[in-house]
Structure formats: structure tokens, C-alpha cells
N, C-alpha and C positions, 0 to 999 in steps of 0.2 A: 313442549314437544320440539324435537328436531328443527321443523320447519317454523314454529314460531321467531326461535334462535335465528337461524337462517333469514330471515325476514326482515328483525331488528337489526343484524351486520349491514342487510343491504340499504337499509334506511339510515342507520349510523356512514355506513364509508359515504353517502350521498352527499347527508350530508358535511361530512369531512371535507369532500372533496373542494370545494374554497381553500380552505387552508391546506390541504395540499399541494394546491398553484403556488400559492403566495409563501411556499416556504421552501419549494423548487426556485423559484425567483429570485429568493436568499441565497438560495446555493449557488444558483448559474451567474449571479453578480458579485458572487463572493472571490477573496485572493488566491483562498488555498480552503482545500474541503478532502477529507478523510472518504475514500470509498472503498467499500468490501464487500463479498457476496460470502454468501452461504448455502449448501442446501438444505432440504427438508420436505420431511415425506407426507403429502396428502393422500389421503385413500390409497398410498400405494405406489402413488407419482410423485417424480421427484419434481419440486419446484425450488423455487433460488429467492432467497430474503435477500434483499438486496438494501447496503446502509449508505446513505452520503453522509455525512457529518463539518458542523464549523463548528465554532467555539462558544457559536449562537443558538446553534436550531440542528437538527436531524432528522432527515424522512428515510421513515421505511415502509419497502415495501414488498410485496413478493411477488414474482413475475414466474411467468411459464421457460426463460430462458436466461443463458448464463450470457449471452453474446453480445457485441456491440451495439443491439438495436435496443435494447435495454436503456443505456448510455444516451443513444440517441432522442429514446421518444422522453425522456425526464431531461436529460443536461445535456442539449445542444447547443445552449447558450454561456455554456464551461467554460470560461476563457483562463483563469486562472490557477494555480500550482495544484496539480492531481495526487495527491499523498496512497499510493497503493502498495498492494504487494504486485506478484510477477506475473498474474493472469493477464493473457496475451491481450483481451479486449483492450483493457485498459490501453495498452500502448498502440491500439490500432487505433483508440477513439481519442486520445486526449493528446495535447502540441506540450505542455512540462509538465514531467514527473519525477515527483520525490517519490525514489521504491524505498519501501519500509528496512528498515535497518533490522528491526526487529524479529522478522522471519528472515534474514540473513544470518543472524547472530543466532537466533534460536536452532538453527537447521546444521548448519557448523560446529553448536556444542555437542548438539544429539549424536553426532557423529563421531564427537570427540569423547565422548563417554561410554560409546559400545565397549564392550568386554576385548573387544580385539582390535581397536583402533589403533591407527597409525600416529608414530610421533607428527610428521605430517599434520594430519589432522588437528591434532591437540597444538602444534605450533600455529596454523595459520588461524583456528580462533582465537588463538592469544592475541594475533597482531591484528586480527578486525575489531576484535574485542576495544586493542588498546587505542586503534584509529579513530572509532566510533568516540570513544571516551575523550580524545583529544581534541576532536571535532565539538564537541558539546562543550566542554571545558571552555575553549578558546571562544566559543558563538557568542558563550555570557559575558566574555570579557570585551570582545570586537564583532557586535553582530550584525548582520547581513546587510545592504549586499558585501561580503568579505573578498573581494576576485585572488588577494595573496591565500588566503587561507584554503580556500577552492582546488588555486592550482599546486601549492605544495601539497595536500591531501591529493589528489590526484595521483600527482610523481609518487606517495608512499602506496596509495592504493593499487599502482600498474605494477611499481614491482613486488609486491608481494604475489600477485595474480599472473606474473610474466614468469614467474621460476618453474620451474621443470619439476612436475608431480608426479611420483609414479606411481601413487596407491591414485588404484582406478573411481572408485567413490569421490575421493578429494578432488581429482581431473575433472570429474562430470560439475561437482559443487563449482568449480573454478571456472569453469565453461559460464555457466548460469550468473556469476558474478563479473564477468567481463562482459557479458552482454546487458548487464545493471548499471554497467560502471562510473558511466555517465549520469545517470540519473537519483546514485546514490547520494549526489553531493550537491543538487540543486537546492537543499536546505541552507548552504553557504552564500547562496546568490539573493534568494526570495527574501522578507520578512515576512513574518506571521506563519511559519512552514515549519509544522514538526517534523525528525526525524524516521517515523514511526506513524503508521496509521491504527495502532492498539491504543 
């Protein structure tokens, strides 16, 4: 029955709960750790899957909220590289972030692929496309912390983002990457710091 189900979860996550600590405790002591939320509907209400991820262990869980106290009550003890996308929490809760390159790139192409897209468009994922790819390229050859590689990627990243856009789409995407801008390239600095939290 329902409530038998019900019964066994509550008696399962109990006793889960141990090894939930001790694997938040990995997280919060770890260099660099993958986080993303999700939502997902219970009976009707929305709640938030919420992942932290290393290379070692990953807790999930789902909470009633998307917001920094989320962050708070699991990884207060976060001192190390936050690998996110651009949900605002994240950069209210966490001191370094690697923003995801990946819904960067992803979000640029989509736009470069609409039926009526602008040269625009399809030019500057070319040149995030081929910075990302230069940036990766060079990590494996001189990897982190790299400070030359940082700051020349920097100088290509500001001016491609400093040009004068007048397809209004590209303007808004170019906004949202200037305010990333810095935190795109903290994989150059960290060890152990993917690009991408996919």
C-alpha cells in the first residue's frame, strides 16, 4: 500500500542519513565540486533536486527551495572552486566560481541556429566556441595554475564581448557573459576544476 511505501522511504532515508553527513563532509572539504539544481513536481508542487558532485562521491537531494539557504544548510563549510551555471544563488553563496562554459556555448549556438539569426550571432559562437577550445587545448599542455594563459584569454574574451552588437538577442547573451566574465576562466587558475559542470 501507499503508506507501507511511505514508511520503508522514511525508515530508508533515516537510515541513510549517516552517510549523508559524511558525504556532505567530502563535498565541503573538497577543491572544486559540480553543483546544479533542478525542478520537479510532487503532487503538484514544485520542488528542486538539487546535485553537488566531485570526482569522488555526489549527494542528491530535493529540497522545497531553489535559494541560498539550500547552499547554506548542506555546504557552509564550501571553501573551494564552485563549478555552476548562472543561477544567481550560487554567486551569492560561494567566494570562486567556474561558470559552466557549457551552457554558454550551448545557449549562443541555439541562437545561432534559429532560422533568422544574425551573422552576429553565428560569429561570436565561433569565437567562444574557438576560445573555449584554446583554453582546453593549452590546460593539457601548461596546466593550472596558468596566470599567462588566464590573462591573454581574458584580453580575447573582453574584446569579443566589448564590440558594439546590434541584434538585440546577441546584446542581452553579451550582457549575461560580461557579468560571467571573470569567473569563466577560473579553470586557468584552480587545479582539479573542470570547465563545465555537465
Amino acid at each position: 500500500s501507499p503508506a507501507t511505501v511511505l514508511n520503508a522511504l522514511k525508515i530508508t532515508a533515516e537510515k541513510l542519513e549517516p552517510l549523508e553527513r559524511e558525504v556532505e563532509e567530502k563535498i565541503n572539504g573538497s577543491k572544486a565540486a559540480n553543483f546544479d539544481e533542478t525542478s520537479i513536481s510532487v503532487n503538484g508542487i514544485t520542488r528542486w533536486i538539487w546535485v553537488a558532485a566531485t570526482t569522488l562521491c555526489a549527494l542528491v537531494v530535493v529540497e522545497k527551495s531553489r535559494g541560498a539557504d539550500v547552499l547554506k544548510k548542506h555546504f557552509s563549510g564550501f571553501k573551494g572552486v564552485a563549478i555552476v551555471d548562472g543561477w544567481r544563488s550560487y554567486y551569492v553563496f560561494f567566494s570562486i566560481i567556474q561558470r559552466c562554459w557549457a551552457h554558454i556555448l550551448r545557449e549562443i549556438e541555439t541562437m545561432s541556429l534559429k532560422k533568422k539569426s544574425s551573422e552576429e550571432a553565428k560569429q561570436l559562437h565561433s569565437e567562444l566556441k574557438n576560445l573555449y577550445g584554446r583554453i582546453n587545448f593549452e590546460l593539457r599542455e601548461h596546466p593550472p595554475p596558468n596566470e599567462e594563459l588566464h590573462d591573454r584569454s581574458l584580453v580575447e574574451l573582453e574584446r569579443i564581448i566589448s564590440r558594439q552588437y546590434t541584434d538585440p538577442d546577441v546584446r542581452k547573451f553579451v550582457e549575461k557573459v560580461k557579468v560571467a566574465s571573470n569567473s569563466l576562466l577560473t579553470v586557468t587558475l584552480y587545479p582539479g576544476v573542470e570547465p563545465t559542470n555537465n
